[in-house]
ZANU-45523 format. One record per residue (C-alpha): residue in three letters; x, y, z. Coordinates in steps of 0.05 Angstrom, whole numbers, plus 5000, padded with zeros to 4 digits. Layout:
<lumdrens>
ALAXYZ...
</lumdrens>
This chain:
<lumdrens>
UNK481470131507UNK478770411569UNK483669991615UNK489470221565UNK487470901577UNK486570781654UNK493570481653UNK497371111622UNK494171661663UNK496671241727UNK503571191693UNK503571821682UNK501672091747UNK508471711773UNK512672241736UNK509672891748UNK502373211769UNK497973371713UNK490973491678UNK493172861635UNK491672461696UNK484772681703UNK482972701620UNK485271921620UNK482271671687UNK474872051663UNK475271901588UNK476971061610UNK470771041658UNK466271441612UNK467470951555UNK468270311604UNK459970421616UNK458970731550UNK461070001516UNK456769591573UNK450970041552UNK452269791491UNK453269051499UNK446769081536UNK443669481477UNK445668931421UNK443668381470UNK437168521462UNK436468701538UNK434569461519UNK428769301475UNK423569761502UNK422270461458UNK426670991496UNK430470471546UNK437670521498UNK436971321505UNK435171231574UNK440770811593UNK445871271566UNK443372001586UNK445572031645UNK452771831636UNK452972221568UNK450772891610UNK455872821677UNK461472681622UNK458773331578UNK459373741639UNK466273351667UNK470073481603UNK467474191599UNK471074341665UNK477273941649UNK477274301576UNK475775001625UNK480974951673UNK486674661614UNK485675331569UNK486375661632UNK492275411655UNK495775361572UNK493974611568UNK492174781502UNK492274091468UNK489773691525UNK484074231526UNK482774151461UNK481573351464UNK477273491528UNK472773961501UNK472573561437UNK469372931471UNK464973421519UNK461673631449UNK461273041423UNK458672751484UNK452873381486UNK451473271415UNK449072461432UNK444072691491UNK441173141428UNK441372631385UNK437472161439UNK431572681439UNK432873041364UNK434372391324UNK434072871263UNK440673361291UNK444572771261UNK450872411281UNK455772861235UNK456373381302UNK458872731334UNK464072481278UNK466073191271UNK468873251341UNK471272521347UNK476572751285UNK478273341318UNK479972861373UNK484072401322UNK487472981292UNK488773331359UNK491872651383UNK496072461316UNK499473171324UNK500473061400UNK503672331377UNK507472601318UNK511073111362UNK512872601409UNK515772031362UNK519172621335UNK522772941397UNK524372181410UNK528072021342UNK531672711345UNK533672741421UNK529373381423UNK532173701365UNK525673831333UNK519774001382UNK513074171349UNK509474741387UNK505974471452UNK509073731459UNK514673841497UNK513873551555UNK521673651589UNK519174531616UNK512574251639UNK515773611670UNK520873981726UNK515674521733UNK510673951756UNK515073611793UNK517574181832UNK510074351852UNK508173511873UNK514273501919UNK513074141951UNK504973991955UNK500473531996UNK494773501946UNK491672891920UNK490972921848UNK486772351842UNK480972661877UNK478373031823UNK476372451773UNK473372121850UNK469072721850UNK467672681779UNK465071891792UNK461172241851UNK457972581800UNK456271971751UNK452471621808UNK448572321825UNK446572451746UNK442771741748UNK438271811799UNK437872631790UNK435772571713UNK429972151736UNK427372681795UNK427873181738UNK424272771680UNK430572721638UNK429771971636UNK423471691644UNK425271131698UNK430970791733UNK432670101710UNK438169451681UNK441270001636UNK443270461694UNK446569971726UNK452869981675UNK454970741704UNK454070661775UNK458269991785UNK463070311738UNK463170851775UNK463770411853UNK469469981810UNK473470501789UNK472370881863UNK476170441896UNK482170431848UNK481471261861UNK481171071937UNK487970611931UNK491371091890UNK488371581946UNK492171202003UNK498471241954UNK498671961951UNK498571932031UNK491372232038UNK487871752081UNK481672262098UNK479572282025UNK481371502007UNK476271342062UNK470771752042UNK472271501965UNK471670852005UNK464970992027UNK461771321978UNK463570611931UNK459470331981UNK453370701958UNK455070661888UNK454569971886UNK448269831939UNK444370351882UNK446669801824UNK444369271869UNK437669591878UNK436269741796UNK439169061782UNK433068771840UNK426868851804UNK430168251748UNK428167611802UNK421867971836UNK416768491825UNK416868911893UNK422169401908UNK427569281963UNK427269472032UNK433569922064UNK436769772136UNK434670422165UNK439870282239UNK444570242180UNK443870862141UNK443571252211UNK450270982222UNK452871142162UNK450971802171UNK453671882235UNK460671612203UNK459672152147UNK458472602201UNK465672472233UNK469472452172UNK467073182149UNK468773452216UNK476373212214UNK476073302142UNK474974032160UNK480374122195UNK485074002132UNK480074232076UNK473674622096UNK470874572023UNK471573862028UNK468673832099UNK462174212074UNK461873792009UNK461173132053UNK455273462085UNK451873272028UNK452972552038UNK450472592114UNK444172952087UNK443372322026UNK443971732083UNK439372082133UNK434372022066UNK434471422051UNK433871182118UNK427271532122UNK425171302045UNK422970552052UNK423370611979UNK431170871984UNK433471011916UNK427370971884UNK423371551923UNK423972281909UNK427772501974UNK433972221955UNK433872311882UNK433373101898UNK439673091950UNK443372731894UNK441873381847UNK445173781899UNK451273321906UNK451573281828UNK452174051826UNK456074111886UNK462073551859UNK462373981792UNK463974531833UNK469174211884UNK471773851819UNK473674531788UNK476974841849UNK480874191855UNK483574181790UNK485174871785UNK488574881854UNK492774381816UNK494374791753UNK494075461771UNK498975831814UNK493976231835UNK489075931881UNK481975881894UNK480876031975UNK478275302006UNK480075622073UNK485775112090UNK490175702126UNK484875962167UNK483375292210UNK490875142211UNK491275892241UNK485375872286UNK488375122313UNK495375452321UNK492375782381UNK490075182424UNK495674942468UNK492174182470UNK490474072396UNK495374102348UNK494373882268UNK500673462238UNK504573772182UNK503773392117UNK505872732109UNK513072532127UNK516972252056UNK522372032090UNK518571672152UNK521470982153UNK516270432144UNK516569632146UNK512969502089UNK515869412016UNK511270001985UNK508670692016UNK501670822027UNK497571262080UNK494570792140UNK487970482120UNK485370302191UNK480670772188UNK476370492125UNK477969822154UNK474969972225UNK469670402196UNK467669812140UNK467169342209UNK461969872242UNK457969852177UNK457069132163UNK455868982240UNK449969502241UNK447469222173UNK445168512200UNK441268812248UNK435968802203UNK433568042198UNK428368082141UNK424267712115UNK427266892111UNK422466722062UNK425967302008UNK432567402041UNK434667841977UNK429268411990UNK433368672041UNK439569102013UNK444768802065UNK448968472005UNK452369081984UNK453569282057UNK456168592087UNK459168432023UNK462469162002UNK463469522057UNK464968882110UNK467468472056UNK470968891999UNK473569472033UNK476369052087UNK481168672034UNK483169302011UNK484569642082UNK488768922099UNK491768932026UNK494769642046UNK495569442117UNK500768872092UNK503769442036UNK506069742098UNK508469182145UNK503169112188UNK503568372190UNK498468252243UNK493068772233UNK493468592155UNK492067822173UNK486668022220UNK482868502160UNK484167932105UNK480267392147UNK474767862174UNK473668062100UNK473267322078UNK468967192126UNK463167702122UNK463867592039UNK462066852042UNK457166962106UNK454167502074UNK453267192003UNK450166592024UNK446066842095UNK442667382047UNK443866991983UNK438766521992UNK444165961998UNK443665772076UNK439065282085UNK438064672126UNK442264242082UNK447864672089UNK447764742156UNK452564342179UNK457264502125UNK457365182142UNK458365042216UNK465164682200UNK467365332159UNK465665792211UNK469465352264UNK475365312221UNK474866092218UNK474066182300UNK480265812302UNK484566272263UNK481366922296UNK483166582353UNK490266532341UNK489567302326UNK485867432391UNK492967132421UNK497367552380UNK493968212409UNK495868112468UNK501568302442UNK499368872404UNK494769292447UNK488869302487UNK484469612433UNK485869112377UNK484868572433UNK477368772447UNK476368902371UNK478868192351UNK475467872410UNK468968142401UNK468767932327UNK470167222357UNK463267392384UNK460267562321UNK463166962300UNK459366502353UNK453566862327UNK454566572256UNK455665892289UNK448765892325UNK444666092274UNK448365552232UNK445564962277UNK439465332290UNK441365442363UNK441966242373UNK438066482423UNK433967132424UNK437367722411UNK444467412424UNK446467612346UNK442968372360UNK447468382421UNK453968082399UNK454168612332UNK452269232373UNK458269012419UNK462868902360UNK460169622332UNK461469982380UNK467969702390UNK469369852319UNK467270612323UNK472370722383UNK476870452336UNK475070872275UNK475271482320UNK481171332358UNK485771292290UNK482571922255UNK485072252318UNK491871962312UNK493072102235UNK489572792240UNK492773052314UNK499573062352UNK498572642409UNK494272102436UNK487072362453UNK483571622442UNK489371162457UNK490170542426UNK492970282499UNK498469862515UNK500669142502UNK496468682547UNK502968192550UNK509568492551UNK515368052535UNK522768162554UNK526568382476UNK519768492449UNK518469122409UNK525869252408UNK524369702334UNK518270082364UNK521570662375UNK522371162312UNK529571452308UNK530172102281UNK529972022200UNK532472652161UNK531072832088UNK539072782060UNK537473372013UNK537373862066UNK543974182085UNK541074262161UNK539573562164UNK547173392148UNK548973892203UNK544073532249UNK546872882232UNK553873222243UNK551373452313UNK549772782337UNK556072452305UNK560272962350UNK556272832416UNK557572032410UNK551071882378UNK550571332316UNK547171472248UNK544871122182UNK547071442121UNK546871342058UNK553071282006UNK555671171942UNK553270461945UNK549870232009UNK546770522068UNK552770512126UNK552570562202UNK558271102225UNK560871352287UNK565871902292UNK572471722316UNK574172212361UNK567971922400UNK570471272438UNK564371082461UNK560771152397UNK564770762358UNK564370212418UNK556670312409UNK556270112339UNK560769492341UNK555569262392UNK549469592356UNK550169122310UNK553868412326UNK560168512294UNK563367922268UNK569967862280UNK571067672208UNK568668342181UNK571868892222UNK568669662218UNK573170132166UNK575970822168UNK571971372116UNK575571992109UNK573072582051UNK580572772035UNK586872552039UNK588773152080UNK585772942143UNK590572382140UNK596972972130UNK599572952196UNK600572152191UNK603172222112UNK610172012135UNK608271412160UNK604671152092UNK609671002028UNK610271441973UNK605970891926UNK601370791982UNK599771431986UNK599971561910UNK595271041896UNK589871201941UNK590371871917UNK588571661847UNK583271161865UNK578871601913UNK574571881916UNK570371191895UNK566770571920UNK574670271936UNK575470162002UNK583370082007UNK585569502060UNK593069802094UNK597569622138UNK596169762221UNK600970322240UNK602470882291UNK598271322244UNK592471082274UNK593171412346UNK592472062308UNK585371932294UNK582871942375UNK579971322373UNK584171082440UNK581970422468UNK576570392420UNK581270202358UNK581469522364UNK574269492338UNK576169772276UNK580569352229UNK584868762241UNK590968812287UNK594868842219UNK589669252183UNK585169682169UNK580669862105UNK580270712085UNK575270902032UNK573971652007UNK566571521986UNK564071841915UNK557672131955UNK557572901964UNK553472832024UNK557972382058UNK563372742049UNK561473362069UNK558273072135UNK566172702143UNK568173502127UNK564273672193UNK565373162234UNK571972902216UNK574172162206UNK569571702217UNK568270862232UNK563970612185UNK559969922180UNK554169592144UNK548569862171UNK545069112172UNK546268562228UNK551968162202UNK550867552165UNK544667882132UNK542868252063UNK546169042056UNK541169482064UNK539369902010UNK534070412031UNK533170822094UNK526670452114UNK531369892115UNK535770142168UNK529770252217UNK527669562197UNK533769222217UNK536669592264UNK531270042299UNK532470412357UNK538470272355UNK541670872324UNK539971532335UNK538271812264UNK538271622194UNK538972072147UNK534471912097UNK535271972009UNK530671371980UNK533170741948UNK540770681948UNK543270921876UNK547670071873UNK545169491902UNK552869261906UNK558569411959UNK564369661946UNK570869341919UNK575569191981UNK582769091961UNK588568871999UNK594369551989UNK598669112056UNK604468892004UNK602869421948UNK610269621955UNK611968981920UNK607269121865UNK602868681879UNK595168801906UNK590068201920UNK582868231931UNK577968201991UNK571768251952UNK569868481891UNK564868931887UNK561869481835UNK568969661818UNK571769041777UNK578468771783UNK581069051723UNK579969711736UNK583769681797UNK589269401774UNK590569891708UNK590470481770UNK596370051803UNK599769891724UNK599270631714UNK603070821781UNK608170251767UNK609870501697UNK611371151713
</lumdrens>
């Protein structure tokens, strides 16, 4: 239920921005560690007086106090029924932590509000399956969606705000309400049965920090990122005491780095959100205690920082979610930094993300470099710490290495391939692999003596392949060559200690190298995705081949919903540039034809085949007047009935052509007894032919390869090699257009080039229709 649940408020996010979202994603985690409690309850596990109650307290009060705000900000905003479901559950929810210290308040509080739930929802569904049999004839109050629907999408396409970091602060709370019931004596000790809410709460973190990177906000995915790191070290340490008695120890270098990193991220996080800058604070204050609590989780220190970031996540949860209801805003102080930075002539914030930005990959996502570099810094520092060989489990490095080097790093190469990054992605993948297995079976207790030489043949095989990535980067750039080098150091490391050969401080060494290395890194692309410019540069390739990089260089890419980036396109069409736009069918590379040299530009732009000659676009028959005597009256009859539409109309080479300025340039369009003219069915196109004039048009795709049917596609194939795209998504048909051969139409007959969207029949009742008459 609670992955159905999960599943619909993600669905539904893809069609507009609402509370729903939040309700789902909340409601699915609360009962995903509700039902483990459970299970762990009828196992037997929970036998101890007070250990069931125990175990569920602390998820039963952060869901109370979730729902309350959900319910809150829904009323406010005239989610009525959605409200009414969230404060339902929220009762219900307070009514069990009664029940766990009352047992005689009873469970009929609890049923009560679980049928207003049921009743609340059958209405909600009723109306629905209703408006869906009637086409929307019949609408009970408060379950049309269609008002709500363009209102919301209106406000997500005008907006930069991730929606999905409310329930992320809402899990931020979960983790907090464990460890903060037991400083305040609400449960009487940490244990197995708290373990079900915090991994629950790390799982479901890192979906919020995917989903994060989806909604193109990279500075929140990462700290969603890190603070799963922490959720899951604090399951690790309550799930500890089950194989020995003592307590763990904590990697104090560690923690201090993680602080530092928390540190970094609030600052930059400031810039866009102040609220959320300060909120992070609280994070920097939490690592800095446990790294001076040998005890970590378990000592008092900690447990009272995670009150404050309990409180102070309801808080930021409330202004985020009604900041995404409410037209009215709550202050978070986003204008005043943007205003204060508008005044420094060397730093200067990017706008919010570019939609139409072409990218290489086959799905959109914000850059994950950062998580990926700062998830290398982290595991590096965390082995460090040796401890003790004889109980290699005491130390918590499992969740670090493992998580944070090993998790997090297949999710930051996961998105890095989403986008096209071919190399880096490869390079993330392996490194992740590699401190997973290292770090299961180093600190696992599974690498001993027997295994040694086992292990040395894996590692080898894994130096290998980071060495054909070393090569690569030279390629790349002088900062991913150091960074994939010096993990080839870390590497060695491994190797030594495998065949008991490492010499004295040679691993200390090699992973402070590789840290540090790693931080430049981490800093170097939060300045990149946060500033204009280049104030920690990446650097240069190392090895720069002749007709490498040739698609490095961004062309201009304009939204094709904005009537000044027609006009723009227009500009650069009439000053003999070449442009990718999109059409009725297919994205097309055009040149105006008054522009010689442009049209000369795209045959060679793209390897013209001799076989498929560029065509003649026009957006009315008029700009063809002055030639009209030198068509025939069916000619001219019939393409005036069959445009405007994907028909491109193949006609016979004539003296109308010199009319159309293309002088020596002509022989690149057409054959030298033809030449194909389509009026597109595209109100865009046409009006950008209305300012430009005729224009050549060809596939905007190197010949011999697949048409390209979305504007990241024309960067793709053809890079910098036209001057702008103008950019509207996926292409609205995957197919070209019907060509058809008009050059003996007088005879009544019409033949067939290729036969695209349009079919053949169609074609021909336009021609039966003229002939009849």
């Amino acid at each position: 239920v609670s992955l159905v649940i999960c599943f619909t408020g993600i669905w539904r996010s893809l069609r507009n921005v609402s509370l729903f979202l939040s309700l789902c994603l909340t409601i699915s985690v609360f009962w995903c560690g509700y039902g483990v409690v459970f299970i762990l309850g009828g196992q037997g596990i929970l036998n101890n007086t007070g250990d069931f109650c125990d175990a569920l307290v602390p998820g039963l009060v952060t869901f109370t106090l979730a729902l309350l705000i959900i319910a809150v900000v829904g009323f406010l905003c005239r989610e009525v029924i959605l409200a009414m479901i969230a404060s339902a559950v929220s009762l219900a929810s307070a009514h069990e932590v009664a029940m766990c210290y009352s047992p005689a308040f009873g469970s009929s509080a609890v049923a009560c509000n679980y049928m207003i739930v049921c009743l609340v929802g059958g209405y909600f569904a009723l109306g629905r399956i209703l408006c869906f049999l009637t086409k929307e004839k019949i609408v009970l109050p408060g379950t049309d969606l269609a008002k709500k629907k363009t209102h919301e999408q209106i406000r997500a396409s005008s907006g930069s705000m991730n929606h999905f970091a409310a329930t992320g602060l809402i899990l931020n709370m979960l983790s907090a309400s464990v460890f903060g019931c037991r400083l305040l004596g609400i449960t009487g000790k940490l244990f197995l049965g708290h373990v079900p809410w915090l991994w629950a709460a790390g799982i479901y973190q890192l979906g919020i920090c995917i989903l994060s990177y989806r909604a193109m906000d990279e500075l929140m995915a990462t700290f969603f990122g890190f603070t799963s790191i922490l959720k899951f070290a604090g399951g690790y340490c309550l799930l500890y005491p089950i194989w020995q008695t003592e307590e763990p120890s904590f990697p104090a270098p560690l923690l201090v780095v993680f602080s530092i990193l928390f540190v970094v991220l609030a600052l930059f996080l400031t810039l866009k959100s102040p609220v959320d800058g300060l909120y992070l604070l609280f994070y920097v204050a939490y690592c800095m205690a446990l790294a001076c609590c040998p005890k970590g989780f378990f000592e008092g220190g900690p447990q009272g920082v995670d009150v404050a970031i309990f409180v102070a996540s309801a808080l930021v949860t409330l202004i985020h979610l009604y900041n995404m209801k409410a037209s009215a805003k709550i202050p978070t102080g986003k204008g005043a930094v943007k205003a204060l930075l508008a005044r420094s002539s060397s730093l200067k914030l990017r706008e919010g993300a570019d939609l139409h930005a072409p990218y290489l990959g086959y799905s959109k996502y914000a850059d994950a470099e950062v998580l990926g570099y700062a998830s290398s810094v982290l595991a590096s520092f965390a082995i460090t710490m040796t401890g003790d060989p004889q109980a290699p489990l005491a130390t918590v490095v499992i969740p670090w290495v493992v998580v944070a080097g090993g998790i997090l790093k297949l999710l930051g190469g996961s998105v890095a391939f989403a986008r096209g990054k071919t190399l880096e992605s490869s390079a993330f993948i392996l490194y992740g692999v590699m401190w997973i297995i290292w770090g299961l079976t180093r600190y696992g207790g599974l690498y001993d003596t027997t295994r040694s030489f086992h292990a040395a043949v894996g590692i080898i095989a894994f130096m290998l392949f980071n060495g054909f990535i070393v090569f690569c980067t030279l390629f790349l750039n002088i900062t991913w060559f150091f960074y994939s080098l010096t993990f080839l150091l870390i590497a060695v490391s491994f190797l030594l200690d495998a065949i008991h050969a490492l010499p004295t401080g040679y691993d200390i060494a090699a992973t402070l190298i590789f840290g540090l290395v790693s931080f430049y890194c981490f800093l170097s692309a939060l300045f990149n995705s946060i500033f204009e410019g280049s104030y920690l540069p990446m650097g240069r390739p190392i090895v720069q081949l002749s007709g490498m990089g040739g698609g490095m260089t961004k062309c201009l890419h304009l939204p094709a919903r904005k009537a000044s980036s027609v006009k723009r396109i227009a500009d650069i069409l009439k000053n003999g540039g070449t442009c990718g736009i999109p059409t009725d069918t297919v994205y097309v590379l055009v040149a105006a034809c008054n522009r010689p040299d442009a049209v000369e530009k795209a045959h060679h732009s793209k390897r013209q085949a001799q076989d498929r000659p560029m065509s003649l676009w026009i957006s009315s028959l008029k700009q063809l007047e002055p030639a009209k005597h030198l068509f025939t009256p069916l000619l001219w009859d019939f393409m005036e009935a069959a445009w405007p539409s994907p028909i491109s109309l193949v006609v016979p080479r004539g003296e109308w052509v010199d009319f159309l300025g293309m002088k020596d340039s002509a022989k690149y369009v057409g054959t030298p007894q033809s030449i194909a003219i389509r009026i597109p069915d595209c109100s865009v196109t046409t009006h950008l032919i209305n300012l430009v004039g005729p224009i050549v048009v060809t596939s905007a795709n190197p010949t011999g390869e697949a048409d390209t049917t979305h504007h990241n596609q024309v960067y793709a194939k053809l890079g910098d090699k036209v001057d702008a795209v103008l950019c509207d998504g996926p292409s609205p048909e995957n197919i070209a257009s019907t060509v058809v051969d008009c050059t003996k139409i007088d005879s009544g007959n019409v033949g067939f080039f290729r036969v695209g969207i349009i079919p053949k029949s169609q074609v021909e009742s336009i021609l039966i229709l003229f002939l009849l008459s």
